[in-house]
C-alpha positions as CSV (number, residue, x, y, z in Angstrom):
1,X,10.1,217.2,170.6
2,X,8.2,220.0,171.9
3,X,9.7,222.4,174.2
4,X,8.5,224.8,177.2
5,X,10.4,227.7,176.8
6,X,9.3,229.4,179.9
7,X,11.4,226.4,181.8
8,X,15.3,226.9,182.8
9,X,16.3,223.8,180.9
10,X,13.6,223.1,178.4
11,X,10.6,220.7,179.9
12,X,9.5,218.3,176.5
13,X,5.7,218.2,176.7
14,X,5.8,215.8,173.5
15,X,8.0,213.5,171.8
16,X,8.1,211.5,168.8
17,X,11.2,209.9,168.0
18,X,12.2,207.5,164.8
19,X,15.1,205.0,165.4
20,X,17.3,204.0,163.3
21,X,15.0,200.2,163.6
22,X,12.0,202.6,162.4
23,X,11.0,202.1,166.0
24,X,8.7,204.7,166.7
25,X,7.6,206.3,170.1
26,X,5.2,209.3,170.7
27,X,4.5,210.3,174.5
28,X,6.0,212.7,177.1
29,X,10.1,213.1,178.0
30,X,11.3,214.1,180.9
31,X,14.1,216.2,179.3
32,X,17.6,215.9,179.5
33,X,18.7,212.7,179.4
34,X,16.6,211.9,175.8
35,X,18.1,215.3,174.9
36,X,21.4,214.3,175.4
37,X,21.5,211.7,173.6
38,X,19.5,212.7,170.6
39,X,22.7,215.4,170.7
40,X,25.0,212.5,170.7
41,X,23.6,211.1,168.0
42,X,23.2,214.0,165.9
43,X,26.6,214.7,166.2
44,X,27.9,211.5,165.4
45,X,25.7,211.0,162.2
46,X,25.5,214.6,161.0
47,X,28.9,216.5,162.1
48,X,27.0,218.8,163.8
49,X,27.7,219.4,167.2
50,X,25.5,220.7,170.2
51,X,22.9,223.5,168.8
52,X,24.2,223.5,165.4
53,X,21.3,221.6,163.4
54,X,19.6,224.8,162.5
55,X,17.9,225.5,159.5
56,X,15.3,228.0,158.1
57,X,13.0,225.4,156.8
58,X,12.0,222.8,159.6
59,X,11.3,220.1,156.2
60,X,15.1,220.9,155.1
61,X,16.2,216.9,154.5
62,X,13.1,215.4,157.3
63,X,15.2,212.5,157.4
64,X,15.3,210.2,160.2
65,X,16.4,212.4,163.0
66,X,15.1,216.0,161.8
67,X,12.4,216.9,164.5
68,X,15.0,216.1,167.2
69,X,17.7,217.8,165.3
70,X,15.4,220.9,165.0
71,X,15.2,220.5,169.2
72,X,19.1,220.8,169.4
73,X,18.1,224.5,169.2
74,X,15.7,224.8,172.0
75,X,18.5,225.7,174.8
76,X,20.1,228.5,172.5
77,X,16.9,230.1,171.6
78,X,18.0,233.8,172.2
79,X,21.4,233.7,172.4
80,X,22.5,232.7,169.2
81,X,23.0,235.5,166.1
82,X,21.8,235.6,163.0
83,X,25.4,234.7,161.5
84,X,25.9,231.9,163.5
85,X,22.3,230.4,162.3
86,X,22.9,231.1,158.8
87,X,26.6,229.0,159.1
88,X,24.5,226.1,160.6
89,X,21.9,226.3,158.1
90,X,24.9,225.5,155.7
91,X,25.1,222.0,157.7
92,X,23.8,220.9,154.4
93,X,26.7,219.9,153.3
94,X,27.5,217.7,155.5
95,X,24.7,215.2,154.2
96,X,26.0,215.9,150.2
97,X,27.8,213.1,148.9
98,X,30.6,214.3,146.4
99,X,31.2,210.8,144.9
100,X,27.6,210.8,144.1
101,X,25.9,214.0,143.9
102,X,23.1,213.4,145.8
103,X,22.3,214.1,149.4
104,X,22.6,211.4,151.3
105,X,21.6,209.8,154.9
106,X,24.5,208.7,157.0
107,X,25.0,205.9,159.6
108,X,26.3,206.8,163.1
109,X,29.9,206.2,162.7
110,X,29.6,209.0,159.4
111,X,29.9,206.5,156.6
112,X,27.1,206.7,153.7
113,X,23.8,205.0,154.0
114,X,22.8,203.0,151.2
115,X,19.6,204.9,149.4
116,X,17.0,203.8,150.2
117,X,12.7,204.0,150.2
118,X,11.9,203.0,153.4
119,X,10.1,206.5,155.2
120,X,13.0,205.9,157.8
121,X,15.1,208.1,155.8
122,X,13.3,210.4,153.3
123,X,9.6,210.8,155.1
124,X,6.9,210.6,152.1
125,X,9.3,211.3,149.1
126,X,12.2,210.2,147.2
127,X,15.7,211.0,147.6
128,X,16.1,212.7,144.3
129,X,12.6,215.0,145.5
130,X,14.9,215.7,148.8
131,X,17.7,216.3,147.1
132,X,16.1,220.1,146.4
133,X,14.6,220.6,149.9
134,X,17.4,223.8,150.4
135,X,15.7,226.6,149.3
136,X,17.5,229.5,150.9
137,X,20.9,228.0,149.3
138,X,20.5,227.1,145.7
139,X,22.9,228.7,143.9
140,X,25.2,226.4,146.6
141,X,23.3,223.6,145.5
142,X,23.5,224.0,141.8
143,X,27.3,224.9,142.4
144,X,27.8,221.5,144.2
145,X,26.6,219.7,141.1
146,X,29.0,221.3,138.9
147,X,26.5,224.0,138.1
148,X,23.5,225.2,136.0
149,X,23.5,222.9,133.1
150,X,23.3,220.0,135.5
151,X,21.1,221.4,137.6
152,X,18.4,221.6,134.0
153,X,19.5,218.1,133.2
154,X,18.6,216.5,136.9
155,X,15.2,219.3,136.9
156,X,14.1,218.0,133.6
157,X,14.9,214.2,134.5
158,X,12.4,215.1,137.7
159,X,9.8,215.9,135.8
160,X,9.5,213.2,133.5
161,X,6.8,212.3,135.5
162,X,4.4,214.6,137.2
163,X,2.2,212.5,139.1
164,X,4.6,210.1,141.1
165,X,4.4,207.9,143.9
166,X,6.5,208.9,147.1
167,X,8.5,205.9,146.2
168,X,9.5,206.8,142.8
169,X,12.1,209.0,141.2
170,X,9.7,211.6,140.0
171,X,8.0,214.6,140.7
172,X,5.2,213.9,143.4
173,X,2.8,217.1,142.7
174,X,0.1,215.6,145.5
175,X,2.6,216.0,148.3
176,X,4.4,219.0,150.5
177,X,8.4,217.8,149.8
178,X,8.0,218.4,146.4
179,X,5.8,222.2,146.2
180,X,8.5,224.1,145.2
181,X,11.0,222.3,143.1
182,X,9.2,224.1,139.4
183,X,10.3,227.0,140.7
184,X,14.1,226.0,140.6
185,X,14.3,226.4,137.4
186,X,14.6,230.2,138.1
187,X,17.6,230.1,140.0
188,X,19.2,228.3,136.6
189,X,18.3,230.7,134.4
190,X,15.3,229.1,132.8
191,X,11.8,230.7,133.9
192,X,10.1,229.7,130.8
193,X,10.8,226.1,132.3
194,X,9.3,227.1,135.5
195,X,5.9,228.2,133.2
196,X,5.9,224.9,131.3
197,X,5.8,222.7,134.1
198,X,3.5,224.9,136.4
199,X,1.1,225.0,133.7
200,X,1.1,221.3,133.1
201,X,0.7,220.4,136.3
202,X,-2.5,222.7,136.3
203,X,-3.6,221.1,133.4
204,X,-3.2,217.7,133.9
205,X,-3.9,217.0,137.5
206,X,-6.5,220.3,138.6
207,X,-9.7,220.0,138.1
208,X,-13.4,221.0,139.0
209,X,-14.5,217.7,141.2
210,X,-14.5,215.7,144.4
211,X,-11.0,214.9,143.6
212,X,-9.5,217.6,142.0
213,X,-6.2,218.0,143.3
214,X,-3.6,215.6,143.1
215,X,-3.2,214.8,147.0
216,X,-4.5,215.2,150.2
217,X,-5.5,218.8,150.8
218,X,-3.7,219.0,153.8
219,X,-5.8,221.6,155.5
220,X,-5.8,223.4,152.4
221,X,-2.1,223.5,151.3
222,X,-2.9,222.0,147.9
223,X,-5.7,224.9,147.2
224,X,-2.6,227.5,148.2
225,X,-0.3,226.5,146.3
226,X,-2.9,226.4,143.3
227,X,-3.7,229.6,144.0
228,X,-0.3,230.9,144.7
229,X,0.7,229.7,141.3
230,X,-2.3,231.1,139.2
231,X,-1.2,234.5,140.7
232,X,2.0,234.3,139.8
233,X,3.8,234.4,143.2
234,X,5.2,231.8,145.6
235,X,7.4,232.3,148.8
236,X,10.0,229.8,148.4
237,X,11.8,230.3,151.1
238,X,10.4,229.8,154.9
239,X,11.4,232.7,157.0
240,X,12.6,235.3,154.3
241,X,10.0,238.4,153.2
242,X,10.0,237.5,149.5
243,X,8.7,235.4,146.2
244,X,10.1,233.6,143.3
245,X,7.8,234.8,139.9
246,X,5.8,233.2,137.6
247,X,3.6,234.2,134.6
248,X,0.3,234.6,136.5
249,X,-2.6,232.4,134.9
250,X,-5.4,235.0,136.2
251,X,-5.7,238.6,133.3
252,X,-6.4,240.5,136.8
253,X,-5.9,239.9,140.5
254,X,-6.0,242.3,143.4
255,X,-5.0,241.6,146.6
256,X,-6.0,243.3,149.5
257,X,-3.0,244.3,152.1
258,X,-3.3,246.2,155.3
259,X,-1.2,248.8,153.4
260,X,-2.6,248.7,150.6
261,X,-4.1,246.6,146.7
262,X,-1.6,245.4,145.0
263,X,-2.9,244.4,141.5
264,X,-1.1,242.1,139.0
265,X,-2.0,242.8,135.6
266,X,-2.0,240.8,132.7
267,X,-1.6,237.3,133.0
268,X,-2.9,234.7,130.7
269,X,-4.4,231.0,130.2
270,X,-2.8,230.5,126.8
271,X,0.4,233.1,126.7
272,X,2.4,231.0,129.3
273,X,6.0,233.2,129.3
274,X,6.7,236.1,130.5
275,X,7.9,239.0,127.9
276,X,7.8,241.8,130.0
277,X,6.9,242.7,133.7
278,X,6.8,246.4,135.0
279,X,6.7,246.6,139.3
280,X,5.0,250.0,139.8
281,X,6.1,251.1,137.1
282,X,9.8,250.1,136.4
283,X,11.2,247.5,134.4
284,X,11.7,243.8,136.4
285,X,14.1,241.8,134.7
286,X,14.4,239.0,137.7
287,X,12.1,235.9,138.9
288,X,11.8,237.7,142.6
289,X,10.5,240.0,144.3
290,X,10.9,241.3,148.1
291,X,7.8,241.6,150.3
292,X,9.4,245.7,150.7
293,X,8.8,245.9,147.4
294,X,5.2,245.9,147.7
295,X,4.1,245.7,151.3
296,X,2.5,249.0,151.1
297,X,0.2,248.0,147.8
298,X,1.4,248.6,144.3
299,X,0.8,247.1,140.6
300,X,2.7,243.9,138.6
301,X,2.2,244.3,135.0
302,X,3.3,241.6,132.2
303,X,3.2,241.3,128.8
304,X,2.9,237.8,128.0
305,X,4.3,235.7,125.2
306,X,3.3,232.1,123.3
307,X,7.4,231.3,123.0
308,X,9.7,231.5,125.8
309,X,11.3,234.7,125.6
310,X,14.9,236.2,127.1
311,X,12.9,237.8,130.7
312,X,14.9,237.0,133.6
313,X,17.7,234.7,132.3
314,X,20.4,237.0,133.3
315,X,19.5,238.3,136.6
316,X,18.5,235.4,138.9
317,X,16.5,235.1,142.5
318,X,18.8,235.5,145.5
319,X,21.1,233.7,147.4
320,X,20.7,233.5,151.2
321,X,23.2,232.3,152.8
């Protein structure tokens, strides 16, 4: 639902709203009864009570209900503080099933939905693609699985397959949900992981052609994140001033800022790890970097490697929660 903020109790200009049935409906709403009880139901299948489905990222689990859970916010636009958004972004957990592992739809009176294909619950990929769609908490994420070397196992059990269908178990490199999963691997201590499977989805499914990306375009969204990987730098997570690393594919790139050129130096087509990187100057032993850190212009230089090598497996991205 889309709201009119300039109106006392928000006015919805434009709905769309999937029932449990898969019934869909798309049209105007004339507020507050529809909003009431798309709170209602929240609550009951989520635990989340009035105004508490926030979340940085608006695809964070686009199950059934997510646009009108992302409306349960409208009325406390304002008047809610940062703290309080970050402890309902953690609503996460809520939708993890213990007994399982996975996350996990649920029915309205809070018992576990069986998984399922059907877009009614995961929109245009899997549940195991989902299961990574909390970018801005995965060191809680790799924690709730009983930590890193799980985490590798269920990564590398993703990738198996590069190229899936929205109805398989694999990675789907032609579609959104699935952009930044290579870049987990940082956050478990294995950037040279992140390399290998960036680089073979560049070589495998990129080309020079009518169809040379793996999906639809999107508006472009495909081209980005092509680019955004050849330069070594990808914001992984929505709302927060920073980017997870990656061994640039182009030797030299500049990129012209309003502050300033920041350069990045040294990347490679054949020398796919990272040995070394130097932020203006200084040594960089992480996969991150803040936006601060180079908002003003500055200079990324690596030294690349053939083997994986030891960079950034101590010191991992951020939490942000």
């Amino acid at each position: 639902l889309r709201a009119d903020p300039s109106a006392e109790w928000p006015r919805f200009t434009c709905c769309r709203i999937v029932r449990d049935d898969g019934a869909r409906y798309f049209g105007p709403f004339p507020s507050a009864p529809v909003v009431r009880a798309a709170k209602d139901f929240v609550e009951k299948r989520y635990g989340i009570r009035e105004c508490e489905a926030i979340a940085p990222d608006e695809e964070c689990h686009r199950h059934c209900l997510a646009d009108v859970i992302r409306t349960c916010s409208a009325p406390c636009l304002g008047k809610v503080s940062q703290a309080d958004y970050r402890a309902r972004a953690a609503k996460w957990h809520n939708l993890f099933n213990p007994e399982n592992g996975w996350i996990q739809c649920k029915n309205p009176d809070g018992s576990w939905k069986p998984f399922s294909y059907d877009w009614k619950e995961f929109m245009e990929a899997s549940y195991k693609a989902y299961f990574w769609m909390v970018p801005y908490d995965l060191h809680g994420l790799i924690k709730a699985i009983g930590g890193k070397d799980a985490a590798l196992a269920r990564l590398d059990e993703l990738f198996r397959d590069i190229d899936a269908s929205p109805f398989e178990d694999w990675y789907a490199a032609g579609n959104e949900p699935s952009f930044h999963i290579p870049w987990i691997y940082n956050w478990a201590g294995r950037p040279d992981r992140t390399s290998e499977e960036l680089r073979r989805i560049l070589r495998e499914l990129y080309y020079i052609g009518p169809a040379g990306v793996p999906g639809n375009d999107d508006m472009g969204t495909m081209g980005a994140w092509y680019v955004f990987t050849c330069l070594g730098l990808y914001p992984m997570v929505p709302g927060v001033g920073g980017f997870t690393l990656n061994t640039p594919v182009f030797d030299s790139a500049t990129l012209h800022l309003p502050g300033g050129d920041l350069k990045i130096n040294g990347g490679s087509e054949n020398a796919i790890y990272t040995k070394s990187l130097k932020v203006n100057g200084k040594d960089w032993d992480k996969a991150w970097i803040d936006y601060a850190d180079w908002i003003d212009g500055g200079e990324l230089t690596y030294k690349t490697a053939t083997k994986p090598t030891s960079w950034a497996t101590t010191i991992l991205p951020p939490e942000f929660m």
